[in-house]
C-alpha positions as CSV (number, residue, x, y, z in Angstrom):
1,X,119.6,123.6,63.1
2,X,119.4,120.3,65.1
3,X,116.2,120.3,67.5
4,X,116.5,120.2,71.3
5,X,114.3,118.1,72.8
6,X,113.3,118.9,76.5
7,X,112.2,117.0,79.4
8,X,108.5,117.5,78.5
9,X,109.1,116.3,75.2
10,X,110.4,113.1,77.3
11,X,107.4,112.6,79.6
12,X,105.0,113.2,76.2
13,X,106.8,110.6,73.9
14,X,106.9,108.0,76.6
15,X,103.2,108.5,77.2
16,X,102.6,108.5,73.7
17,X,104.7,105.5,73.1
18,X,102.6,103.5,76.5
19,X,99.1,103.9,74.8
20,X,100.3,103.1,71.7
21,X,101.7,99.8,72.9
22,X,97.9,99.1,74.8
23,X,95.9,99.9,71.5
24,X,97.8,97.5,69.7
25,X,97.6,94.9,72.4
26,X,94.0,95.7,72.8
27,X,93.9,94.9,69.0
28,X,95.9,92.0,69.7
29,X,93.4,90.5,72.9
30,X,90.5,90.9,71.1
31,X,91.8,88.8,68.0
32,X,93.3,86.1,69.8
33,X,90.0,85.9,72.1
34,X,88.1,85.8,68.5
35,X,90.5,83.2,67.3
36,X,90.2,80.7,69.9
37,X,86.3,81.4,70.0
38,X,86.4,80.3,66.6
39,X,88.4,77.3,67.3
40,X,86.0,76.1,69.6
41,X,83.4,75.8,66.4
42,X,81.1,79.2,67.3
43,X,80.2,81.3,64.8
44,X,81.1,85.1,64.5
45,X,78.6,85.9,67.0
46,X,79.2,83.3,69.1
47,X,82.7,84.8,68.8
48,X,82.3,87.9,69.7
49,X,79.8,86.6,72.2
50,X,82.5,84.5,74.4
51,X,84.8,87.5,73.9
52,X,82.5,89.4,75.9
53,X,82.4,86.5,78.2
54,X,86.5,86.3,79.0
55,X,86.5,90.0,79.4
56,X,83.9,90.2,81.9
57,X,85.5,87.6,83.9
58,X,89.2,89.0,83.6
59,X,87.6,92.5,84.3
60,X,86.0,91.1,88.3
61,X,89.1,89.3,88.6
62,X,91.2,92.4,88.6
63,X,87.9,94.9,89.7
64,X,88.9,93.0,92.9
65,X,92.8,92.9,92.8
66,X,92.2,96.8,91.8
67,X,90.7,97.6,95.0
68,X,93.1,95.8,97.1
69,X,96.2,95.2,95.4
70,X,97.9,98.0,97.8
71,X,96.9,96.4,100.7
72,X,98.1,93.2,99.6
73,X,101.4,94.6,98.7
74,X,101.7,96.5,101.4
75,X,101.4,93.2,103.9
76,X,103.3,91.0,101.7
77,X,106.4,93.2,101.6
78,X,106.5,94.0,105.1
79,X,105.8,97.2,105.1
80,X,104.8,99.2,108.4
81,X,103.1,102.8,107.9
82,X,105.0,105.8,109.8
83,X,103.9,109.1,111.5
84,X,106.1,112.5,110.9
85,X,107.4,112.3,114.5
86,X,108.7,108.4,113.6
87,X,110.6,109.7,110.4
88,X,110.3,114.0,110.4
89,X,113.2,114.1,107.4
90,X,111.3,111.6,104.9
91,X,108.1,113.0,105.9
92,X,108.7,116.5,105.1
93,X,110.3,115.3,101.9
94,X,107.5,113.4,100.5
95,X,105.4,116.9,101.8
96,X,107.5,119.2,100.0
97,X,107.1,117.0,96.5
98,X,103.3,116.5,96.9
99,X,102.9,120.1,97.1
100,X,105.0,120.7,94.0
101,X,103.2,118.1,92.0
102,X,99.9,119.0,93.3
103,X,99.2,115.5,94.9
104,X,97.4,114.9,98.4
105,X,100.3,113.2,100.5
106,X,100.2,109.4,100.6
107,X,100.6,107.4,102.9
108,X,104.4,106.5,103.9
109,X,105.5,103.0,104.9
110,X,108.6,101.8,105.6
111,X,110.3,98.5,105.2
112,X,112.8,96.7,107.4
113,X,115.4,95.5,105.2
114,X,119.1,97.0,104.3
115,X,118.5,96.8,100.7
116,X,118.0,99.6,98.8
117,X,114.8,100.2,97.4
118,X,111.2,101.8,97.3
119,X,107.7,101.6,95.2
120,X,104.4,103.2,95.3
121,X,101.0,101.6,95.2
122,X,97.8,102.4,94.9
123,X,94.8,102.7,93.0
124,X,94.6,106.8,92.3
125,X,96.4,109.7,94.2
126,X,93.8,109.8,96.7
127,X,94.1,105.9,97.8
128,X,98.1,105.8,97.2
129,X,101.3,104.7,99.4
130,X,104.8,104.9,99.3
131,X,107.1,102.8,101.0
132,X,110.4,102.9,101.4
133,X,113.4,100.4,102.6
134,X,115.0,101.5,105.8
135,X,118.3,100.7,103.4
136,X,117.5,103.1,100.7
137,X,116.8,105.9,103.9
138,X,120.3,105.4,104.9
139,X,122.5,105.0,101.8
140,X,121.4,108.0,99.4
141,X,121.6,111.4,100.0
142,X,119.0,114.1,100.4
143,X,118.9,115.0,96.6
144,X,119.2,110.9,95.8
145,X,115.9,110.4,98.0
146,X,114.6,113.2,96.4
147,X,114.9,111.9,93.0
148,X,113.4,108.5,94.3
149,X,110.8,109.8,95.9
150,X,109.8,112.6,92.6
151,X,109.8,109.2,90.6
152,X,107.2,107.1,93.1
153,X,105.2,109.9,93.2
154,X,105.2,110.6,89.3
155,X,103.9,106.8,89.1
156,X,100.9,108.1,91.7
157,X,100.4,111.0,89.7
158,X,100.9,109.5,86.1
159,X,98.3,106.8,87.1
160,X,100.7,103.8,86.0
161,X,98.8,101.5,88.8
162,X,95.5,102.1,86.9
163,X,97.5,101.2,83.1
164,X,99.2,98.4,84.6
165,X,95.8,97.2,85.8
166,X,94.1,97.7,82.8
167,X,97.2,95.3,81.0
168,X,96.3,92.6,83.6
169,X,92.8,92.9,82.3
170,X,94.3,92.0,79.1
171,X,96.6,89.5,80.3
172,X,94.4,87.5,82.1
173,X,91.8,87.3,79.4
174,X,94.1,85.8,76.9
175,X,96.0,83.8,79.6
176,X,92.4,82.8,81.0
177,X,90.8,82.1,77.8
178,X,93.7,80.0,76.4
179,X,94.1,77.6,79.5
180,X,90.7,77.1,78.8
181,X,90.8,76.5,75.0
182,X,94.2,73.5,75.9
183,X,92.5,71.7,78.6
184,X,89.2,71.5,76.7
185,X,91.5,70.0,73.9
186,X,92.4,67.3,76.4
187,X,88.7,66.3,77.0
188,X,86.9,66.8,74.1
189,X,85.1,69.6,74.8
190,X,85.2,71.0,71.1
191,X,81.8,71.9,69.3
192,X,81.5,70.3,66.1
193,X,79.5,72.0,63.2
194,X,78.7,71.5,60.0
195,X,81.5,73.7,58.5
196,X,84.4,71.5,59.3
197,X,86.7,72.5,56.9
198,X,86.3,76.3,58.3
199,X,86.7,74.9,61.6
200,X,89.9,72.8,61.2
201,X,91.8,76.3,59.9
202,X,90.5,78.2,62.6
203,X,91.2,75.4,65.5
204,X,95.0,75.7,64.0
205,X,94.8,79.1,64.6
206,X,93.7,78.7,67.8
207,X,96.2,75.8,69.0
208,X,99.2,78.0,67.9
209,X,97.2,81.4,69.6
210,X,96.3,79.2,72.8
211,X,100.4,78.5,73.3
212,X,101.6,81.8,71.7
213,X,99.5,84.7,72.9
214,X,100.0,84.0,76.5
215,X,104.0,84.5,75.9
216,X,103.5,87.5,74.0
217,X,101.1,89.2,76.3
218,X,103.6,88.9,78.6
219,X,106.2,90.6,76.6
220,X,103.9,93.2,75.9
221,X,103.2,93.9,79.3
222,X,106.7,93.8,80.6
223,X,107.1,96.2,77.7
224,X,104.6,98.4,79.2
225,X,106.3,98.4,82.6
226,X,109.2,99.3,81.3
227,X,108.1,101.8,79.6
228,X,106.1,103.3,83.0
229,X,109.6,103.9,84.4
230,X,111.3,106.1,81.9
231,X,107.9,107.9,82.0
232,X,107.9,108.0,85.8
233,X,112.0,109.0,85.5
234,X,111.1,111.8,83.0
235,X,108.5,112.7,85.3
236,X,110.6,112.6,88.1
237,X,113.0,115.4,87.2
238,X,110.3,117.9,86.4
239,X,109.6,117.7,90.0
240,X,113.2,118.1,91.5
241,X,114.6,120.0,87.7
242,X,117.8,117.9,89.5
243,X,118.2,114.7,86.6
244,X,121.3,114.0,88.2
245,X,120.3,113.2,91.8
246,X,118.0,110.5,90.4
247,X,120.6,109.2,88.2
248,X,122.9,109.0,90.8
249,X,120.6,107.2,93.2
250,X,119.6,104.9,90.4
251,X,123.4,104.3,90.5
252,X,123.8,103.3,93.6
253,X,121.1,101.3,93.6
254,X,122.1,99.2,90.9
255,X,125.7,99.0,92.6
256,X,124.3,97.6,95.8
257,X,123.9,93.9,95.3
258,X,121.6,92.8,98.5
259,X,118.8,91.5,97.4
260,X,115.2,92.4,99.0
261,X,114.3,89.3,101.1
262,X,110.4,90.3,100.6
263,X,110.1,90.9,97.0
264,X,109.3,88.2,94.6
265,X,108.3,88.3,91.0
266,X,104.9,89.1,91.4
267,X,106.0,92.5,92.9
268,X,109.4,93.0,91.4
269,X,107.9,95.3,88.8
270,X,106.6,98.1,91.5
271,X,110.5,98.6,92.9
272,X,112.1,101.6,91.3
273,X,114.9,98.9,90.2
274,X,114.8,95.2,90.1
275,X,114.8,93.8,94.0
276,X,115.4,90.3,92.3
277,X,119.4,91.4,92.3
278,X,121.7,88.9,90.1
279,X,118.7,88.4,87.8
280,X,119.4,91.4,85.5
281,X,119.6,90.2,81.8
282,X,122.3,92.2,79.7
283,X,120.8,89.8,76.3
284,X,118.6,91.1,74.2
285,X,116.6,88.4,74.2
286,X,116.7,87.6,77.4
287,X,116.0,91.6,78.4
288,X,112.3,91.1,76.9
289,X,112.0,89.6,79.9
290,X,113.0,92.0,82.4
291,X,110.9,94.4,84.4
292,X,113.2,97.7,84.5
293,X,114.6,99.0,81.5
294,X,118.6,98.7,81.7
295,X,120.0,101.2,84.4
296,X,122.4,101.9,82.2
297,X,119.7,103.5,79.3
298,X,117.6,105.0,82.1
299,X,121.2,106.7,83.7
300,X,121.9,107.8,79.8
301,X,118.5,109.6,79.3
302,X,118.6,111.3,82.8
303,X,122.2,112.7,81.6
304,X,120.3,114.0,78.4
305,X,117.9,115.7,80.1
306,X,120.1,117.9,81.8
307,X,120.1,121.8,81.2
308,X,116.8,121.2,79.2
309,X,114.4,121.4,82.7
């Protein structure tokens, strides 16, 4: 008898499937880091000393960007905040969700641009904002904003702003730490011990890891991202038990080709779809690269989710 799966068994793979990608790449900083540390001639202690080093400084870089990332993302895209009397449908929407998720409402912004689209920021439900496009407001239908609005929140409530900062952590350790480790290349700055022969491997190592790692952190991150969307889909449709008024929103989203003047790629990845429109990468390779997962898979696993919430 072939086994159903339902949309909870969704929401848990895809969370199962995130942390597994962030232990491995945790694995993954934390050798690189010990690589290059060993290419600049330091000893295992040493190692795992400057380790300690590149974390600490990558973890006040984004302590920082943690705290006010919203803010700054807020202002960069435009965004003004609105009162229920400004927008009373869009309020009471949002309300209705919160109440159903059991998440204090957030902030609502919108954004002056006909392009449809909308993201959610912040640092925990209790700090977090919504904001959407005034094109988004009046192109979908009630059940489409529903959908878009079940997934934002599900991003609020599924904590992906405090994953996706913990990646950056990552990130910008390895892409930190290996900046450092070429340019000192350039100058000299390499220690030079007794154990040459050890060193000369590990400095290898570290020249490929230093022009590697920074690449595949990326990959891995964008992986991540993508990942926080099906979640945040799956999520989505436990809140509205409607898959198909988020799938067709998503569809009409991807059909309307207006760009978002304000996005850029340093915010593309908070937009429920790409606002970077024409950039979409159908190649495989190419789609490593992407911030959204294809609308076309995410459309397919809405459709199997119906009559299973």
């Amino acid at each position: 008898m072939a086994t159903v799966n339902t949309a909870w068994d969704h929401v848990s793979g895809n969370i199962f499937k995130t942390w597994v990608i962030m232990f491995f790449f945790s694995l993954f900083t934390v050798g690189v880091v010990y690589i290059i540390a060993r290419g600049f001639g330091y000893g295992q202690l040493g190692g795992l000393g400057i380790l300690g080093i590149a974390l600490i400084m990558a973890g006040v870089m984004n302590f920082i960007s943690y705290f006010w990332s919203d803010k700054i993302v807020l202002g960069v895209s435009g965004a003004k905040p609105i009162e229920k009397k400004d927008n009373p449908e869009i309020y009471r929407l949002v309300e209705n969700l919160c109440i159903a998720a059991g998440l204090p409402l957030p902030k609502i912004y919108i954004i002056d641009d006909t392009a449809t689209n909308a993201f959610a920021t912040g640092r925990d439900p209790k700090h977090a904002a919504v904001a959407f496009t005034k094109g988004i407001l009046q192109k979908l239908n009630k059940q489409e904003l529903e959908g878009v609005t079940a997934h934002e929140l599900s991003h609020v409530g599924n904590r992906d702003t405090l994953v996706l900062a913990v990646v950056s952590v990552l990130v910008g350790t390895i892409a930190l730490l290996s900046d450092f480790f070429l340019r000192s290349m350039w100058f000299g700055g390499h220690r030079d011990n007794d154990n040459r022969g050890g060193n000369t491997i590990f400095l290898v190592l570290a020249i490929a890891a230093a022009i590697l790692a920074p690449i595949v952190a990326t990959l891995i991150q964008l992986a991540v991202s993508r990942r926080r969307e099906f979640l945040a889909d799956a999520s989505g449709v436990l809140l509205t038990r409607y898959p198909q008024g988020l799938a067709s929103a998503l569809q009409k989203i991807s059909a309307d080709r207006e760009p978002l003047e304000v996005a850029n790629r340093g915010t593309a990845h908070l937009y429920i779809t790409n606002p970077l429109k024409g950039q979409d990468a159908k190649q495989w390779l190419a789609g490593l690269f992407n911030t959204h997962p294809p609308i076309e898979e995410r459309i397919k696993a809405l459709h199997e989710m119906e009559g299973k919430v």
